[in-house]
C-alpha positions in Angstrom: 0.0 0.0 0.0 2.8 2.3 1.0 4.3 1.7 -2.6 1.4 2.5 -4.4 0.9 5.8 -1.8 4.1 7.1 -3.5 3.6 5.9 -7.3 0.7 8.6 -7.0 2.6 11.9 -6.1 5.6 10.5 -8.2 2.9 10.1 -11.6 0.9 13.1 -10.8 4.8 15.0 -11.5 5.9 13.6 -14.6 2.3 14.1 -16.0 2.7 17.9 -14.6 6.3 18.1 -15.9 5.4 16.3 -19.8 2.2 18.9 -20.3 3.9 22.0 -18.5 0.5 22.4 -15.7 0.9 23.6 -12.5 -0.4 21.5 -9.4 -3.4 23.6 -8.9 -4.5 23.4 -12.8 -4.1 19.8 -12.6 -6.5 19.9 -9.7 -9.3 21.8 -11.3 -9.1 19.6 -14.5 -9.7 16.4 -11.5 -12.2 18.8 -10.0 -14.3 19.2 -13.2 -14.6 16.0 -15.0 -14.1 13.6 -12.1 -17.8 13.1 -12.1 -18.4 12.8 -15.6 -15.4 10.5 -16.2 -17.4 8.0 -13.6 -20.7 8.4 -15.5 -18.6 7.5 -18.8 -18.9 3.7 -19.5 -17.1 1.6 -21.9 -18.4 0.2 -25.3 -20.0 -3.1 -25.1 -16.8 -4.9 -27.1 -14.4 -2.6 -27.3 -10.6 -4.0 -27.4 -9.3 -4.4 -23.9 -7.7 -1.6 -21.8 -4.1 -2.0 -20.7 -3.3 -1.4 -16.8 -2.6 1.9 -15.5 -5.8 4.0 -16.5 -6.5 6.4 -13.9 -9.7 8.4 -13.3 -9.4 11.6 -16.1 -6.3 11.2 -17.5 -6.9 8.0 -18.2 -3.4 6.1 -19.8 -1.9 9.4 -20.0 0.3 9.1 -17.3 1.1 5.1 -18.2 2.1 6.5 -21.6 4.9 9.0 -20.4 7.6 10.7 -22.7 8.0 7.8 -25.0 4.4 6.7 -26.0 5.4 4.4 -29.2 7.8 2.2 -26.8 4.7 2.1 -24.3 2.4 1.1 -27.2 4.6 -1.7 -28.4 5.2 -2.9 -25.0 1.3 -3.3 -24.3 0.5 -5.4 -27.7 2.9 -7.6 -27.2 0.8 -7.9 -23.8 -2.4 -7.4 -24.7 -2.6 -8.3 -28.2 -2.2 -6.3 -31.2 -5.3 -4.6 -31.2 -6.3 -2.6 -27.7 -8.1 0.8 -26.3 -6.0 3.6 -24.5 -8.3 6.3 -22.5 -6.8 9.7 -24.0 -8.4 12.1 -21.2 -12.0 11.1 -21.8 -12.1 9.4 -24.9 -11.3 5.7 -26.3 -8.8 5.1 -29.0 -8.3 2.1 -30.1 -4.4 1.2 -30.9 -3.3 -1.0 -33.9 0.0 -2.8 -33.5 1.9 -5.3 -35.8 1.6 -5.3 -39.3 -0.8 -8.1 -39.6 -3.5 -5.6 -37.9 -2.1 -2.6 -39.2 -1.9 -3.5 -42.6 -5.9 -4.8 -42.2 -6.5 -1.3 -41.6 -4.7 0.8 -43.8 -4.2 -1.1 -46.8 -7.0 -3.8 -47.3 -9.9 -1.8 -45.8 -8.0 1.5 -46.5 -11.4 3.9 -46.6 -12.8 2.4 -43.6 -10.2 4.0 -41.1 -9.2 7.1 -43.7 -11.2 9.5 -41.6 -9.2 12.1 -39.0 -10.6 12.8 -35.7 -11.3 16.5 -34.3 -8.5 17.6 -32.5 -8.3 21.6 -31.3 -4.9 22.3 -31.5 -4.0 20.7 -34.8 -7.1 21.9 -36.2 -6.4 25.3 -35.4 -3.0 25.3 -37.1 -4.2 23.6 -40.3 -7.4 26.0 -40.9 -10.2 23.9 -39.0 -10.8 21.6 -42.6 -8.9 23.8 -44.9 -5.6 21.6 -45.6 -4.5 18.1 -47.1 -3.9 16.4 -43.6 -6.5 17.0 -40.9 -9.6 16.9 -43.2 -12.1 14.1 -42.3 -12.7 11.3 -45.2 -15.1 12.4 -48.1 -15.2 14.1 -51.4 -12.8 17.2 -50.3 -9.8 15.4 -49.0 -9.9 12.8 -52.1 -10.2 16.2 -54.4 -7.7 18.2 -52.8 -5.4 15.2 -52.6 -5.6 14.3 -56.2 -4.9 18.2 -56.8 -2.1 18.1 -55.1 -0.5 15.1 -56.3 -1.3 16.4 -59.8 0.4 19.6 -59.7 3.2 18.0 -57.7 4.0 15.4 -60.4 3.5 18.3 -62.8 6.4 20.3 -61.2 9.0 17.7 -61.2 7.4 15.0 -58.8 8.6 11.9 -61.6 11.6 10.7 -62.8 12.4 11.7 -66.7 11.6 14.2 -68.6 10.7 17.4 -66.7 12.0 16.0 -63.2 12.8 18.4 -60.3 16.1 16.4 -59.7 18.8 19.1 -61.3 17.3 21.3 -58.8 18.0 18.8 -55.9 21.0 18.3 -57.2 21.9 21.5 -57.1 20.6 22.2 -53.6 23.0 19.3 -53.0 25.8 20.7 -54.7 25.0 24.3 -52.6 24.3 22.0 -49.2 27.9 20.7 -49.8 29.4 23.8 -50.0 28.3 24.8 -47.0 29.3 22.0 -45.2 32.9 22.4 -46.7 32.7 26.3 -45.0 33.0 24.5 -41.8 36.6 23.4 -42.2 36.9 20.1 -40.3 35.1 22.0 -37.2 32.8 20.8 -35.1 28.8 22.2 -36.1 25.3 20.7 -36.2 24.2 20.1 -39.3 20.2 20.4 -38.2 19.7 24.2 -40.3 21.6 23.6 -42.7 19.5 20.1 -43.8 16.7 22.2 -43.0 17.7 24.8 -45.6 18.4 22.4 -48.1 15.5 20.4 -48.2 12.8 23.7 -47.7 14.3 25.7 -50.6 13.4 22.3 -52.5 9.8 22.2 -51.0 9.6 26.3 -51.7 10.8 26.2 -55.1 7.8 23.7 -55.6 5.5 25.2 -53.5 6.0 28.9 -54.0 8.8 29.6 -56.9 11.7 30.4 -54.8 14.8 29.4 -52.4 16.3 30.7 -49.7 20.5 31.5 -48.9 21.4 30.0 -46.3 22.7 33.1 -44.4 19.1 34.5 -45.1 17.7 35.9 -41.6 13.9 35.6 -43.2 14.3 31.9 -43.1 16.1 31.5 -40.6 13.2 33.0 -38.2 10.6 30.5 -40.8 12.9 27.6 -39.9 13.1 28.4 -36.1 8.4 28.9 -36.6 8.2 25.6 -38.2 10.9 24.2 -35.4 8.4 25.9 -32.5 5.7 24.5 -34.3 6.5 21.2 -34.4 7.1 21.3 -31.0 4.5 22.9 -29.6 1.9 20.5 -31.0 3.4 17.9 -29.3 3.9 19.8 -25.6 0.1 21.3 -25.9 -1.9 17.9 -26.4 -3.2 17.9 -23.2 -5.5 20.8 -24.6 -6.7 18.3 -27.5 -7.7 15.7 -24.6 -9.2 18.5 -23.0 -10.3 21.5 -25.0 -11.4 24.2 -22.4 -8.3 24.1 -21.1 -7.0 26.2 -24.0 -9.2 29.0 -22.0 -6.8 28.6 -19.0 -4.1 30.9 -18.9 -0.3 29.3 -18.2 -2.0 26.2 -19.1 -2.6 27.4 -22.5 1.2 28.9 -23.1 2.5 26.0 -25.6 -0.7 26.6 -27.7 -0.3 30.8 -27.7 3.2 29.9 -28.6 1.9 27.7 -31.5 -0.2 29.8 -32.8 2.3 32.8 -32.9 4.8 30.4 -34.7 2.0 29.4 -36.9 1.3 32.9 -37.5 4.4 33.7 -39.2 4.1 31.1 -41.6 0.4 32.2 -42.5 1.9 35.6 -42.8 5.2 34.5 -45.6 2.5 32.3 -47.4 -0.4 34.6 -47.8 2.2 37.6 -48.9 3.3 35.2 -51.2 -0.1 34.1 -52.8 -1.0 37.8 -53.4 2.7 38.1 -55.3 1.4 35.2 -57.4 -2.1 36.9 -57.9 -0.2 40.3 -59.1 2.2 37.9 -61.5 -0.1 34.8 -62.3 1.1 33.8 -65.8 -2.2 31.4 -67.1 -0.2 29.6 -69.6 2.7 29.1 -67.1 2.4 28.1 -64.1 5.2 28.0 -61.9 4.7 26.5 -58.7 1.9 25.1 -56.3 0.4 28.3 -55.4 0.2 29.1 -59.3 -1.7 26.0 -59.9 -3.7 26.4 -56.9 -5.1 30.3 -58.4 -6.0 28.8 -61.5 -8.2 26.4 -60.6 -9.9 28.9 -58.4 -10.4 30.4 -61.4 -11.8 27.4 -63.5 -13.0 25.6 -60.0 -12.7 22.3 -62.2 -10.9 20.0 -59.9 -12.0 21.0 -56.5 -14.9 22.2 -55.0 -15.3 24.8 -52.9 -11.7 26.0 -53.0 -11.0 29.4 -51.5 -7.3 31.3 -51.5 -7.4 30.4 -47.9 -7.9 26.7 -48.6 -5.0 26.9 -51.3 -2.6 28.7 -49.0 -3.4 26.0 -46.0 -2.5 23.7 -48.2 0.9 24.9 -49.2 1.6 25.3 -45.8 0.8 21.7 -45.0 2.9 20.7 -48.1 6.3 23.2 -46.7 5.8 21.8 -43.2 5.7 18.4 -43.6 8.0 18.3 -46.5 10.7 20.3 -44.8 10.2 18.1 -41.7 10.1 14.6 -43.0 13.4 14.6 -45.4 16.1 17.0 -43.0 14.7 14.7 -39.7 15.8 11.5 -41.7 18.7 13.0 -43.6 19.9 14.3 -39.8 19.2 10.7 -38.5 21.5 8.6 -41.5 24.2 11.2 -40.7 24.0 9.9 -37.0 24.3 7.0 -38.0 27.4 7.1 -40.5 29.4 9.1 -37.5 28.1 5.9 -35.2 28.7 2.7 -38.0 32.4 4.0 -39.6 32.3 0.8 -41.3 29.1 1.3 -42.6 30.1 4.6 -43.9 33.0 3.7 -45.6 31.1 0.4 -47.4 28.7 3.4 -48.7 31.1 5.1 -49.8 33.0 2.9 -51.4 30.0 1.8 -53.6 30.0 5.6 -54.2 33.0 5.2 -55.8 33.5 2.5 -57.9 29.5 3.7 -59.8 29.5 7.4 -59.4 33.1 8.8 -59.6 34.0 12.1 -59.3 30.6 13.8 -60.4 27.3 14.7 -59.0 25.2 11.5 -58.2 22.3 11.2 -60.1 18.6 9.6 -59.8 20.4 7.0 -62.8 22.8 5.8 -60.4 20.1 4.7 -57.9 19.7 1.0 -59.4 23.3 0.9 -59.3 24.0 1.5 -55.3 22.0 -1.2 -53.7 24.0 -0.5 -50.5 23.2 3.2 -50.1 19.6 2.6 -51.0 19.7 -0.2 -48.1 21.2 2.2 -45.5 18.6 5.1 -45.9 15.8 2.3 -45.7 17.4 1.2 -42.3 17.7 4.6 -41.5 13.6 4.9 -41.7 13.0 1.6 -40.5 15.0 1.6 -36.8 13.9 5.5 -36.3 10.4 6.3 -37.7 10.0 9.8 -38.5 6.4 9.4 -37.3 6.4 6.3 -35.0 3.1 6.4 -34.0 0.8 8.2 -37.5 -1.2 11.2 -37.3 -4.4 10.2 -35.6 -7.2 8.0 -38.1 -10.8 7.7 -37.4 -13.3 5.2 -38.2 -15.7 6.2 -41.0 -18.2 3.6 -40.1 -18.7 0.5 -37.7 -16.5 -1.8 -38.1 -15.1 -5.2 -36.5 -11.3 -5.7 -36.2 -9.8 -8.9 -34.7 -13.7 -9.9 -33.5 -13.7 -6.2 -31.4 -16.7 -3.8 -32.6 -15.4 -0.1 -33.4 -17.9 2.2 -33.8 -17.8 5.0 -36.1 -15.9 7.9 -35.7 -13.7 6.3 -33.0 -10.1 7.5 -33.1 -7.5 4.9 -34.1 -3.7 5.4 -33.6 -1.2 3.3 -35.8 2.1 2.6 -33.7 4.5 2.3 -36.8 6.9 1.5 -34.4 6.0 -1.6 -33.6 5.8 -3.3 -37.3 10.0 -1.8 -37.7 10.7 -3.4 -34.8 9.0 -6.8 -34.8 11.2 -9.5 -34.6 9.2 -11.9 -37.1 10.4 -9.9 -39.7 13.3 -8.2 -38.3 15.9 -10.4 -36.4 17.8 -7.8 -33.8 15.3 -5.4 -34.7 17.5 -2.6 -32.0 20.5 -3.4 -34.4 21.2 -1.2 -37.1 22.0 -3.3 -40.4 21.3 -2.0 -43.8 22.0 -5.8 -44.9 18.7 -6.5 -43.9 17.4 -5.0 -47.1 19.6 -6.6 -49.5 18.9 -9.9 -50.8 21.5 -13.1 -51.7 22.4 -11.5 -54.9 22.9 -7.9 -53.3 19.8 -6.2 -54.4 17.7 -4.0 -52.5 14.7 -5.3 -50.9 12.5 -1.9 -51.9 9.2 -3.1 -50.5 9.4 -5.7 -47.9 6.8 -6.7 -45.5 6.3 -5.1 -42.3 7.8 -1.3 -43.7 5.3 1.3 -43.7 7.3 4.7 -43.2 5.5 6.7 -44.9 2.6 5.0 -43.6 0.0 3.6 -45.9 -3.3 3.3 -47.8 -5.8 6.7 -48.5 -3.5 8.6 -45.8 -0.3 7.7 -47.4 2.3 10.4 -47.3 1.6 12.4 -51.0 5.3 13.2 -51.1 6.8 10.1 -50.7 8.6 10.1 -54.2 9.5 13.8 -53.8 11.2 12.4 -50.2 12.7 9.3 -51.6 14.5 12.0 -54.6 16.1 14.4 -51.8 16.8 11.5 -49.7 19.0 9.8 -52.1 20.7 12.4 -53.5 21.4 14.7 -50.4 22.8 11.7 -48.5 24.7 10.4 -52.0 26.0 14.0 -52.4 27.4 14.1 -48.7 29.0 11.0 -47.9 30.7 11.1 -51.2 32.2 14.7 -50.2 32.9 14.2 -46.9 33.4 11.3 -44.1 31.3 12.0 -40.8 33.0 11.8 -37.1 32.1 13.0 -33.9 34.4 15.7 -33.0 37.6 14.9 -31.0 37.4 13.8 -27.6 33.8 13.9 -27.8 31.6 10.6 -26.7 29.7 9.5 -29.5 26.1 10.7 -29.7 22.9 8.9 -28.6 20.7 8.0 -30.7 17.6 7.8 -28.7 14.7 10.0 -30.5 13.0 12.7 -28.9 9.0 11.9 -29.0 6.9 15.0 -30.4 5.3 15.7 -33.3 8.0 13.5 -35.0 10.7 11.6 -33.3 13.8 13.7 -34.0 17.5 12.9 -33.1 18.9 14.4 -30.3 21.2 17.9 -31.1 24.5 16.7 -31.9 27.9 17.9 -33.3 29.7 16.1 -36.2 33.2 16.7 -38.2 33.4 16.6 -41.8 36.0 16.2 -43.4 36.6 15.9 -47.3 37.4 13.2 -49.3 
């Protein structure tokens, strides 16, 4: 008894410390909902709860600072398919890729729905972008839209590919890595630079130096973004709270973050109304005026609708390529011997140029270590949030409609059935007896899957390859002198990100 007497206090202060409340805030949200949490009863057969639920909180406090490890932990306990109390509401957790590939892929629509969620909502327009939109006809026509125009700007290989102009960001990236000198930096703005002036130059015509103070205050607002979303979800379990002052700081944050990237996009969609060339089009937000114009595609768009959009598209396409270019670097300076086998495959195909997208068939090995590199560190472990968009029966359990269901992608990279030493990084693993990649084996999903699939996967399979090409054949990665070599434990938020860390590079 005395044990559990302590476990409280000790809880009730990593919960406080995680969400940033103050002992007396967590008291009234006790004080208000205490009642109604008891009233609350569970669905008839609902997927079993895990231990640790607590009266209004719920798992919250089981799930601590590294939910995704907490998830896995409890399917290989409960089963692959069980219900977490987020606050005051079910969600139902898929784990494995048996059960997660029932959901995403063979019954796709059913789960393609997004739940409400107040503090996303409010930084994606409340409906108005590509990823918070619940299922029906204006997600699957904004989607195609997007994916159109995309492939229209350069998303392909061939003719009229976007790759010179990754390969020239490479070229410029490398450059600036050479300014360094063999001194010790962090290499997180600079990827950052890199792979957003590829997303801009897309999305709204244009890139960045890397010197520029403009972007660096856009690349510190998407930074604060990211971050704040994760630190404020305690508002999204519990909504009024956003009313509460000091409770409420991570979301005022947000929101002034988000601000200043509402504020560079909408500038720049009046530039493009001033400038629009009809025949022409140049980038996204070009595409995105003329069909409010012709209103042929999508219905219902609005400038608003076309500028939350291109923020969705710069946000997640900065994030997702400079976190996993960041994480393979951490993982070169940490495997020396894998480094060295990459580039020495580097070698003997590319020579002394510029890699190319034509070389990709030809380095098995570097393709395997950037799909390792997204296997053992997810960029989004567990995916943004999917809803139900009608009853339906997973693994003999009933879900009703509209229930929020989280996918822990963590749990099909690291499953031993199909990944022997799963904690081990070894790019081997995706290579088969005659040294060819393994491009789609069973149990990989990092881009997730199905109607909610990632729609810049190619675009981030382009950069990746030929950023992380471009680098290791310039320079070899090291930790700085005397320093201990870096951990590479992720940091849980909106994504998992490495931790900050300094590397050497030196040229080759």
């Amino acid at each position: 008894m005395a044990a559990v007497v302590m476990w409280i206090p000790d809880s009730v202060r990593e919960i406080l410390q995680i969400y940033g409340l103050t002992l007396q805030s967590f008291l009234v949200v006790c004080t208000a909902v205490i009642l109604v949490c008891f009233l609350l009863k569970r669905g008839r057969n609902l997927p079993p709860y895990p231990a640790g639920r607590v009266p209004v909180l719920g798992h919250l406090l089981a799930l601590g600072r590294a939910p995704h490890l907490k998830l896995t932990a409890w399917g290989q306990q409960y089963g692959d398919v069980f219900t977490v109390r987020m606050g005051m509401e079910d969600v139902v957790v898929l784990n494995g890729y048996t059960a997660v590939k029932d959901a995403l892929v063979d019954r796709s629509e059913l789960f393609a729905s997004r739940p409400p969620n107040c503090l996303f909502d409010a930084v994606t327009g409340f409906g108005k972008d590509l990823a918070s939109v619940p299922w029906g006809t204006a997600i699957k026509q904004r989607r195609r839209f997007t994916i159109s125009a995309l492939k229209v700007l350069g998303m392909k290989v061939g003719t009229g590919s976007i790759e010179e102009k990754i390969r020239e960001e490479a070229s410029c990236l490398r450059n600036r890595v050479a300014e360094y000198d063999r001194k010790p930096f962090d290499v997180a703005y600079d990827l950052n630079v890199a792979v957003a002036n590829v997303v801009c130059s897309m999305v709204i015509g244009r890139r960045y130096d890397y010197r520029d103070e403009t972007f660096r205050g856009l690349s510190d607002a998407v930074v604060t973004v990211a971050v704040k979303l994760a630190a404020g979800q305690i508002i999204s379990f519990f909504p009024w709270l956003r009313f509460v002052p000091g409770v409420n700081r991570a979301r005022v944050e947000l929101l002034e973050q988000n601000a200043k990237l509402q504020k560079m996009l909408g500038e720049e969609l009046a530039k493009h109304r001033e400038n629009l060339d009809r025949e022409n089009p140049r980038d996204f937000l070009d595409f995105g005026l003329l069909e409010l114009e012709k209103h042929e595609k999508v219905e219902g768009l609005t400038g608003d609708i076309v500028m939350h959009m291109a923020q969705n598209l710069f946000l997640a396409g900065t994030e997702t390529a400079s976190n996993t270019l960041r994480w393979s670097l951490l993982y070169m300076v940490l495997h020396p011997t894998v480094q060295r086998k990459v580039q020495q495959e580097l070698d003997a195909v590319v020579g002394e140029g510029l890699p190319t997208l034509s070389h990709r068939s030809q380095l098995p090995y570097v393709n395997a270590c950037l799909l390792e590199v997204m296997r053992i560190r997810p960029l989004l472990p567990v995916a943004l949030p999917h809803a139900t968009t009608q009853d339906v029966k997973v693994c003999g359990y009933d879900i009703p409609k509209d229930t929020q269901v989280l996918v822990n992608l963590h749990s099909i990279h690291k499953d031993p059935a199909y990944w022997p030493d799963p904690d081990r990084f070894d790019p081997g693993r995706f290579l088969d007896a005659e040294g060819n990649v393994i491009n789609k084996p069973e149990s990989f999903l990092p881009f997730s899957a199905g109607r909610r699939v990632c729609p810049g996967e190619q675009l981030a399979g382009m950069e990746l390859f030929l950023f992380f090409s471009t680098l290791l054949q310039s320079f070899t990665f090291s930790p700085p002198e005397g320093a201990p070599a870096p951990h590479s434990d992720g940091v849980f938020g909106l994504t998992l990100t490495s931790p900050p860390f300094e590397l050497c590079a030196i040229p080759r």
